[in-house]
N, C-alpha and C positions, 0 to 999 in steps of 0.2 A: 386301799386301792388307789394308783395312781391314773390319772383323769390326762395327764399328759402326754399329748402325742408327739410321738418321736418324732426328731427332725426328719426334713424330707430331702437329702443329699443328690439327687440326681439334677438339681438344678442349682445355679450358680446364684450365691445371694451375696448382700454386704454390697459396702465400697469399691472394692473389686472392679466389679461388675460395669457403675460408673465410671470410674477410671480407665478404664478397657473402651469402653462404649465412647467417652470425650477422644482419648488417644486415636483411635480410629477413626474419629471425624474428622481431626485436625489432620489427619493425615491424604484423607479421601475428598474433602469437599474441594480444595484447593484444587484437585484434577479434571472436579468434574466441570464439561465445559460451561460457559455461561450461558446463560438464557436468550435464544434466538430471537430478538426484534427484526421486525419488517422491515427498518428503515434505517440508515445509519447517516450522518454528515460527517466528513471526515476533513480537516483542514491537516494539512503536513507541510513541513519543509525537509529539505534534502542535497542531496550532492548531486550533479551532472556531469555528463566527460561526452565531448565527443569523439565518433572513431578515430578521427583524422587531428586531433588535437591532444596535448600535455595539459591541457588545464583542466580544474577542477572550479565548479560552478554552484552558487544556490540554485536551488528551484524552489519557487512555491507550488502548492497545488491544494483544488478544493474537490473535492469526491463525493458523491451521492451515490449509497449502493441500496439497493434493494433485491428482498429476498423471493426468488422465485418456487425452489423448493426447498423446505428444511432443513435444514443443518445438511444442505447438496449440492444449491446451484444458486446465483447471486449474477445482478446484472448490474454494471457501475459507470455512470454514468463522470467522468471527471474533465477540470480545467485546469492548465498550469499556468506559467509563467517562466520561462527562461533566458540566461545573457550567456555570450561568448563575443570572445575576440579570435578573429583571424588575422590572419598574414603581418604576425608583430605587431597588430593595433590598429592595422590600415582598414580593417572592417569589425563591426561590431554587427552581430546577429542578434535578434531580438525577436524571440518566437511564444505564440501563446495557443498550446495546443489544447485540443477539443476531443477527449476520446470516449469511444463506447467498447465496452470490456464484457464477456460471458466468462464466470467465475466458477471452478469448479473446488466448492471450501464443506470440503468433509465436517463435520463435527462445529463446525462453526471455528476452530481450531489455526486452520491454515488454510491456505490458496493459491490454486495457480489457474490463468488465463490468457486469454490473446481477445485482442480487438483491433478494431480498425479507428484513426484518427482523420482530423484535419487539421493543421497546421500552418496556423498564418504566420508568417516569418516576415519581418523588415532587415532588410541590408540597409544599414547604415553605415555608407564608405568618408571616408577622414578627408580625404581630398574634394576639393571642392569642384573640381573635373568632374566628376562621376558622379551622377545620377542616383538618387538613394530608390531604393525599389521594394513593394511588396511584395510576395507571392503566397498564394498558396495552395498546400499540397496533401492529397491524402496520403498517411501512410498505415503499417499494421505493427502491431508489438506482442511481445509476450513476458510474462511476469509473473512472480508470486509473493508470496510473503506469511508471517505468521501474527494473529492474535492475538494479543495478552491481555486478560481478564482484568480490572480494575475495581471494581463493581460491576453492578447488572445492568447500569445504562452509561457506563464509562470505558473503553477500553484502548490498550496501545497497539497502533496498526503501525508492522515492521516491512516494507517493501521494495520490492524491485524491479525495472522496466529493463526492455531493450526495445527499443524503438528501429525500424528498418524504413527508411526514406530514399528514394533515387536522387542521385546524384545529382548536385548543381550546376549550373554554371557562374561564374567571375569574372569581373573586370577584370582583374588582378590577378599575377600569375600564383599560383600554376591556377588554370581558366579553369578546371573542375574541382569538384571536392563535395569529398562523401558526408552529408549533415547526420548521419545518423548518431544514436545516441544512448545510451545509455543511464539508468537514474536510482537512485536509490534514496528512499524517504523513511522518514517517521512522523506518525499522526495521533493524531487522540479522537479516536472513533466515539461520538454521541451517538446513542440508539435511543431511536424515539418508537 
């Protein structure tokens, strides 16, 4: 009399099985998105152009986002730093904007928003005639960008601004000109 029981085939046994089970993960975790923290600091640099200009610019900037609903809505508190020159060199702009962003970032994934800034600007004119001046100005932008996972409390933030400001006035001809602007950055988002 044999005491041993037949195999039981309707389930998948062996190596196999692992193999299938590894292969699947390595394929699937990478997708899934990262683990949503409250809080993130985000330092970047990036390029600038303004409407009325050929040049291309550094920016810095530092960003404080926080999450209002999960993996939905994000409020981002940030500060830059920006240069240009106008009219061949005869003025040098120097702006260091202050803005507040309502973020609508699906899956924690990607984002797109608008907010309202202020923007303290120095004209600093080359000649010694003219008067250097600060002003400043509120204005409103809109923007988005995408995520990339690094680890769970490291990740790369890809963005982009359009900034809309009302027109200036200038010593220097031509007497108007449109400061608005455009930006494009990269960051390495810390979540705390």
């Amino acid at each position: 009399m044999n005491n041993e029981r037949p195999l039981d085939r309707t389930r998948p046994t062996g190596p196999g099985v692992l193999v299938v089970a590894l292969l699947l993960a390595a394929f699937v975790l990478p997708l899934a998105p990262a683990r949503s923290y409250a809080t993130e600091i985000i330092p970047s640099y990036g390029i600038t152009k303004s409407k009325d200009s050929d040049q291309v610019k550094g920016m810095f900037g530092l960003a404080l986002r926080a999450t209002l609903v999960r993996d939905l809505l994000q409020t981002e508190i940030a500060g830059g730093y920006r240069t240009e020159s106008r009219s061949n060199g005869a003025l040098d702009v120097q702006q260091w904007p202050i803005t507040a962003s309502l973020l609508l970032a699906p899956q924690n994934l990607f984002y797109v928003g608008a907010g309202v800034g202020w923007y303290n600007t120095t004209y600093d004119y080359e000649s010694e005639l003219i008067e250097d001046e600060t002003t400043q100005d509120f204005g409103v932008h809109l923007g988005g960008g995408i995520k990339i996972p690094l680890s769970p409390r490291v990740g790369a933030d890809l963005g982009g601004r359009y900034v809309m400001l009302q027109d200036q006035d200038s010593r220097l001809i031509p007497e108007k000109f449109n400061p608005s602007f455009w930006t494009l950055q990269a960051g390495l988002a810390l979540k705390f």
